[in-house]
C-alpha positions as CSV (number, residue, x, y, z in Angstrom):
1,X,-5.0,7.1,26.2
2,X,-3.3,6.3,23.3
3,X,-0.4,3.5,23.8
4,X,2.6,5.5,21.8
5,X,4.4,2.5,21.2
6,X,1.4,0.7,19.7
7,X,0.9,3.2,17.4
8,X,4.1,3.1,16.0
9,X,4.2,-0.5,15.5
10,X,0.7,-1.0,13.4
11,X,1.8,2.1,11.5
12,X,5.4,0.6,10.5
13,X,3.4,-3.1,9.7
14,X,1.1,-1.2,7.5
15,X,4.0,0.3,5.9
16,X,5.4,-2.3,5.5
17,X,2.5,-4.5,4.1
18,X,1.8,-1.9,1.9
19,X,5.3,-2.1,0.1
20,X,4.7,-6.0,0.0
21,X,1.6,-6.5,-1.6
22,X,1.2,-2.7,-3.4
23,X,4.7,-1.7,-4.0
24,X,3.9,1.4,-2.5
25,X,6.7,3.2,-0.7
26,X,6.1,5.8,2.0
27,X,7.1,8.9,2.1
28,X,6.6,12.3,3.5
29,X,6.6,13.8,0.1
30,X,2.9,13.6,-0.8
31,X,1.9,15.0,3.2
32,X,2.3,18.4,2.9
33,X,0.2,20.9,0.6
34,X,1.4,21.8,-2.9
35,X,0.5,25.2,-4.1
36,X,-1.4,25.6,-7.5
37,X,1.0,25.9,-10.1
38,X,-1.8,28.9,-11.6
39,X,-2.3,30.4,-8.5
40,X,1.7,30.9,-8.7
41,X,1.7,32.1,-11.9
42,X,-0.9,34.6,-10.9
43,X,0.5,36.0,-8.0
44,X,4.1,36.4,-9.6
45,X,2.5,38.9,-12.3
């Protein structure tokens, strides 16, 4: 069993380790699919 609490602590110390040494921020912008902007284009003809 996975210990919820755990979880969410090593994931908000990796966030927060990336930011310090990467400068990486995190966000939920780059987690959910983008479509093709061609595959847009195509369908709207």
């Amino acid at each position: 069993m996975i210990d919820v609490f755990g979880v969410t602590w090593s994931y908000a110390a990796m966030s927060v380790n990336l930011r310090k040494t990467a400068g990486m921020g995190v966000t939920r912008r780059g987690w959910y699919a983008q479509p093709d902007p061609e595959l847009i284009q195509l369908l709207a003809r």
